[in-house]
N, C-alpha and C positions, 0 to 999 in steps of 0.2 A: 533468567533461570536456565540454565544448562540440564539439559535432559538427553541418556545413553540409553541404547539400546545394547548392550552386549550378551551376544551368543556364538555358539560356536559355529562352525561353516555347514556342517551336517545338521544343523537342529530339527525338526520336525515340528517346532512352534513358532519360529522366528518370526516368521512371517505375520502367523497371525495376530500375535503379540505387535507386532509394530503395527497392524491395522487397528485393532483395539489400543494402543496409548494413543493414535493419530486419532480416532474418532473423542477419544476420552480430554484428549489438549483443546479440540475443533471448539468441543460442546463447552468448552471452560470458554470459550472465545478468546481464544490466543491465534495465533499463528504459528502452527506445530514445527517446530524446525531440531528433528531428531540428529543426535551421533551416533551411528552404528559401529561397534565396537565388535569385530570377528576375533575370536577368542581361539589362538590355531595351535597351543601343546599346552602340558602342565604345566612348563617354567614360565609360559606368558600367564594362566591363568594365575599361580602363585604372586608374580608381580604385582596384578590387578585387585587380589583377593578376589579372585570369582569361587564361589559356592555351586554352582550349575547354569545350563542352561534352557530358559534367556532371564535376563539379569534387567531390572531395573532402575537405573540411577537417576537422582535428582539431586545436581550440584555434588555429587561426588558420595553422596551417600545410596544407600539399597531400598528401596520405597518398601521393603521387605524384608527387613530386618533377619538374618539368620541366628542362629541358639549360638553360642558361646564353643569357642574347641570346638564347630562346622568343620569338617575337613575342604578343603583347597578339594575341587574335582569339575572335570568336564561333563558328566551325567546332565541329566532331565532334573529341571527342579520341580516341584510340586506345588501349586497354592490352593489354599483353601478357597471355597465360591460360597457367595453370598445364599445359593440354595440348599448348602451343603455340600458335601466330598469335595475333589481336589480335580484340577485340572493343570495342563503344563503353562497356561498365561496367567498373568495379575489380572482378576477381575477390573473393568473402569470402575467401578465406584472404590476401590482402593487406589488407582491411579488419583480419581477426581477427590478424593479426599484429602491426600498428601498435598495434593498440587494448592488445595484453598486452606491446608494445615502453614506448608509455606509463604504463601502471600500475606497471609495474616501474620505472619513472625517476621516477614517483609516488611511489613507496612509499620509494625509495632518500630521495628527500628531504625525506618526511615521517618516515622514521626518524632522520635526520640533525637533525631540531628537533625531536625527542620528546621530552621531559622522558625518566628511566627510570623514574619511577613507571607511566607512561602507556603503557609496552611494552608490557606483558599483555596488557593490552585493544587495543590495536591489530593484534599478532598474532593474538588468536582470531578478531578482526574478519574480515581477512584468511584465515585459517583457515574459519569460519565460508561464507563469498562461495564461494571454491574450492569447496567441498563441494557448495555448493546448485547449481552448476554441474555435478557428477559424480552423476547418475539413479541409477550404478548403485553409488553407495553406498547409496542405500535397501532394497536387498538386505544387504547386511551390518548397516544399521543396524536391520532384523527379524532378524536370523539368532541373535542371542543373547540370553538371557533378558532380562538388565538394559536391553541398551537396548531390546527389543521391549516391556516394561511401559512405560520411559518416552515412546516414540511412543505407545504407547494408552493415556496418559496423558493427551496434552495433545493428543489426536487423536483425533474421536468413530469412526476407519474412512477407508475409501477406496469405501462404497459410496452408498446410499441408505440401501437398509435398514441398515446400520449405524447411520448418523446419528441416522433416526429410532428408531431403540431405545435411544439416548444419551439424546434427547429422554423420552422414556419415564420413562428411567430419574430423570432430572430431576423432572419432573413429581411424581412419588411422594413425590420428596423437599423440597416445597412450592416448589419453584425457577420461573422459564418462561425463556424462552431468544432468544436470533437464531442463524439457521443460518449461517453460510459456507458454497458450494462453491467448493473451494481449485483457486485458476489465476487469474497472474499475467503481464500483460505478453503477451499472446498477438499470435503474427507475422503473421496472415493473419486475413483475415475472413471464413473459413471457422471459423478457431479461436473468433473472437468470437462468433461467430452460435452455435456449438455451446455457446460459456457460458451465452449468456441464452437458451437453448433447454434446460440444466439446472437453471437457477432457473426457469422457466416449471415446468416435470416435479415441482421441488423444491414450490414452490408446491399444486401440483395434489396433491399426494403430504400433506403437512399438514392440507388443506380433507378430504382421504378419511378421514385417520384421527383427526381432532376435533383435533388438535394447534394449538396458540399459533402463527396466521402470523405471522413475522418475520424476514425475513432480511436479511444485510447482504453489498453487492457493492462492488466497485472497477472504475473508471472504466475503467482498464488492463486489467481482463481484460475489457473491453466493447466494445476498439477505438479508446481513445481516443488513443494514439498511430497508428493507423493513421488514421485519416480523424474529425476531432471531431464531425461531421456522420452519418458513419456511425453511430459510437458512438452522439450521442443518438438515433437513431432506434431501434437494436439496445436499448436500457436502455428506452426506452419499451414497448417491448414487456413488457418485464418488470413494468415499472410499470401498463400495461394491467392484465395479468392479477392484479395485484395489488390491482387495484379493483375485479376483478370477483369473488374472492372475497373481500374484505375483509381484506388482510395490510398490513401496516408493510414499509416499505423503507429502510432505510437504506443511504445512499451512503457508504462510505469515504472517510476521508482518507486522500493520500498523502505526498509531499514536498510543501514550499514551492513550488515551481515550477506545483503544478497548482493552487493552493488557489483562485485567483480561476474557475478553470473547473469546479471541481466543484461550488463554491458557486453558477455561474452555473445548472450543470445541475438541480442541489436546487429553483432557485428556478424556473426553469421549467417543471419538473413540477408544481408546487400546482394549476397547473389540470387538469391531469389528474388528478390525484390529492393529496389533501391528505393524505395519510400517507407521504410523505416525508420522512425527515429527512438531520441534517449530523452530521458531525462536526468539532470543534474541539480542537486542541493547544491546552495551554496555552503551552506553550514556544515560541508562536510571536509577536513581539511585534505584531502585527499583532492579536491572539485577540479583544483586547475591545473594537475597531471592530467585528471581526464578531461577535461575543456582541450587541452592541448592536441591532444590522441583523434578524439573526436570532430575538430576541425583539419588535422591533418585528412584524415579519410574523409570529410567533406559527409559527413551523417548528420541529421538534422537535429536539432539539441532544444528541450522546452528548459529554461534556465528558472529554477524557486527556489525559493529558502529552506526550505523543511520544516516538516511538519511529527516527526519522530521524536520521543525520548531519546537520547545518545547518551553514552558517555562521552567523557568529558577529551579522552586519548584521541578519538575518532569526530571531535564536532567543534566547533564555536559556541562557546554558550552566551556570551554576551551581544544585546542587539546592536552594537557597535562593530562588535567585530564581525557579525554574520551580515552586516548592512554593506561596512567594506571589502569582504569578501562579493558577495554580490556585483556590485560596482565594477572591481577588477574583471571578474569572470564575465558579465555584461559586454563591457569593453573588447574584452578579444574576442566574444561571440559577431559583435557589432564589425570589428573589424576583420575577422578574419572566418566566420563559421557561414553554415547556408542556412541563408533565410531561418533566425532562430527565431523562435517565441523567447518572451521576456514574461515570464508569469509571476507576476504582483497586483495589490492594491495598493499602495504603497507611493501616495503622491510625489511624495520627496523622490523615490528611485523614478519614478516617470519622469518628474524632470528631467530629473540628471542624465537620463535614455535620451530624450528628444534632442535636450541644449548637443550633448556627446555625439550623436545623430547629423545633428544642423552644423555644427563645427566640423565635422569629418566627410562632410558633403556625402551623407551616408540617407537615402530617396525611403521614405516610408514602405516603397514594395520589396523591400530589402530585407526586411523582418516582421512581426507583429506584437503584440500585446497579446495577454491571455488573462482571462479572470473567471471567474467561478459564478457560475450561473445563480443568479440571483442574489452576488454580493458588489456592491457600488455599480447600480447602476446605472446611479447618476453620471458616474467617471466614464464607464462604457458608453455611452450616448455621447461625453462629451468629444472623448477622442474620433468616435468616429466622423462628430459633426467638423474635425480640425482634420481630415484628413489622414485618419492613422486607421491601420485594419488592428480590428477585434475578435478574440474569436473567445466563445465562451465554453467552457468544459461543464456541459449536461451529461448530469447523470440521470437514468433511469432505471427502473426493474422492481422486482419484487425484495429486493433484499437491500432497500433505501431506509431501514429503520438502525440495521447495526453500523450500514455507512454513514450516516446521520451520526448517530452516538461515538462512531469513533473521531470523524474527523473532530470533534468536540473535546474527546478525552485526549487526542494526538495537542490538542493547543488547547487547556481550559477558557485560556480567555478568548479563545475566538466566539466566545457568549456577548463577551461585549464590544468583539467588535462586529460580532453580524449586526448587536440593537445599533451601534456606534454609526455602520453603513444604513442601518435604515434612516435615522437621522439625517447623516451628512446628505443627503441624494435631495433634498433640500435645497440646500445652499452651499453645494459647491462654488468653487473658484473657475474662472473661466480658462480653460488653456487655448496657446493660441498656439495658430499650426505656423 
């Protein structure tokens, strides 16, 4: 869904209008990623069909329809408010109503060209989204045994102290870790300031208790749809303090859309700090320009498959090809990047890592494994007992119920394969170092 902000450079609403669509996208649980569209004479306005300013579009249409024979003008528009009289922004509940007016016309005619194999997983998807939008099913989804284990499961807590006694408990078991604090997409930059002012706390909290600094943030919960400028200033911060007690940072990947700005931000920190790393999908065909880029400048690279919707222009869709993608990009990590992470559960690619590994006289402290805290940890145990480092991605915080639902709705069937790894941690296969 493509959503514009267009006003003119003078407006005396713009602003706030882009705060209200950005609170009114937040609260739909999207990830608001607006085009501001500056509207600068009559003959651009004419071009565009602008009626006043500020203008709002969805996919190319006016979420506010203008009268027939509307004259073309750069003026103030007016909208009516849900209390009564008019004000110069679209109320959010006209934003939030278009936007689930759309998805629903969305859904109607991505159901209508669904193959039936392909229902399932597109209803949980959908299922999935709803939820992570409803806070106060996190209450129900603690209230009963089964699912209260499977959230502290794959959840280290919603405190600190929790997290770090996750860590702990890691530790013991010859593993080391990167932390998450979970929050995503945040509306205000209040909100963002308060994230990297948790990983700053997060940070200081690790250096106290001799713990492995490491943690990993996203761009999005940093501010990066609010202001990209704010954002690297707010992450720098974090990166500061990261050099001053000697921690690892990694930056998140997200969708396709952000990939060339996260990369730009990875790469503008090494002066500040050169323990910043990236991450790479494999599934994105674009991976192994930047595999290449990013082993040249010798930046630190966690290598996964993804976990995003893509189109089809911008990804792999088939797990044949996203597998041998993988593989490839693996390989030139293995042979030519620093110390990567290799993040799967994915037996078959761990083979092919170690045998690739053993053949290339390439020493286990060369790289690592990564997996997700509380998914195979039969497999995490195993490799470590073969001599290979592990390191698990814990997440913690109080916003572990839409992280939960999304990573679920980003892959529906990662349903069965979390039941599928509680299973296997059973009766695993033995690897041998």
């Amino acid at each position: 869904m493509r959503v514009e902000l267009l006003a003119t450079l003078d407006c005396p609403h713009a602003l706030r209008a882009e705060e209200i669509l950005r609170g009114a996208l937040t609260e739909d649980g999207r990830e608001p990623e607006i085009d501001r569209v500056y509207v600068s004479n009559i003959d651009h306005a004419a071009g565009l069909g602008f009626h006043g300013s500020p203008t709002i579009r969805i996919d190319g249409r006016d979420i506010v329809p203008v009268a027939a024979g509307s004259p073309i003008n750069l003026g103030c528009r007016l909208y009516p408010q849900p209390g009564g009289g008019v004000d110069g922004v679209v109320p959010a509940q006209t934003i939030q109503a278009e936007v689930e007016r759309r998805r629903e016309a969305q859904a109607a005619t991505d159901a209508a060209q669904t193959r039936l194999r392909d229902t399932p997983g597109k209803l949980s998807r959908v299922f999935f989204l709803w939820a992570s939008r409803r806070r106060a099913l996190a209450a129900v989804a603690t209230a009963f045994p089964l699912t209260r284990s499977m959230v502290r499961r794959f959840v280290a807590g919603s405190t600190l102290e929790e997290g770090l006694s996750a860590l702990e408990h890691l530790r013991d078991q010859g593993m080391t870790w990167t932390l998450d604090v979970l929050g995503e997409s945040v509306a205000s930059r209040e909100m963002a300031v308060a994230s990297a002012d948790r990983y700053i706390e997060t940070l200081d909290a690790l250096a106290a208790h001799g713990l492995d600094m490491n943690v990993s943030l996203k761009l999005t919960q940093m501010g990066l749809d609010i202001d990209r400028d704010f954002c690297r200033e707010n992450v720098a911060r974090v990166i500061t303090k990261a050099a001053e007690v000697g921690a690892f940072v990694r930056i998140d990947m997200e969708d396709h859309t952000k990939t060339d700005v996260t990369l730009d931000f990875v790469r503008s920190y090494q002066e500040l700090h050169r323990e910043v790393g990236a991450v790479i999908q494999a599934y994105l065909r674009r991976s192994a320009d930047d595999i290449e880029s990013l082993n040249a400048a010798q930046i630190r690279v966690r290598l996964c498959k993804g976990a995003y919707e893509e189109p089809a222009a911008v990804a792999f869709k088939s797990r044949e090809e996203v597998d041998e993608s993988y593989r490839r990009l693996m390989e030139s990590l293995l042979l030519n990047g620093r110390y990567p992470a290799l993040a799967t559960h994915d037996d078959r690619i761990i083979d092919l890592a170690l045998r690739f590994a053993a053949d290339n006289q390439i020493g286990p402290e060369r790289y690592e494994f990564q997996m997700l805290y509380g998914v195979r940890r039969d497999l995490q145990e195993r490799l470590v007992d073969a001599g290979q480092t592990v390191r698990v991605y814990v997440p913690y915080g109080t916003e572990w119920f839409p992280y939960y639902m999304r990573r679920l709705a980003e892959r529906p069937q990662n349903v069965l394969f979390i039941l599928g790894s509680v299973l296997r941690e059973g009766r695993g296969s033995r690897i041998d170092a």
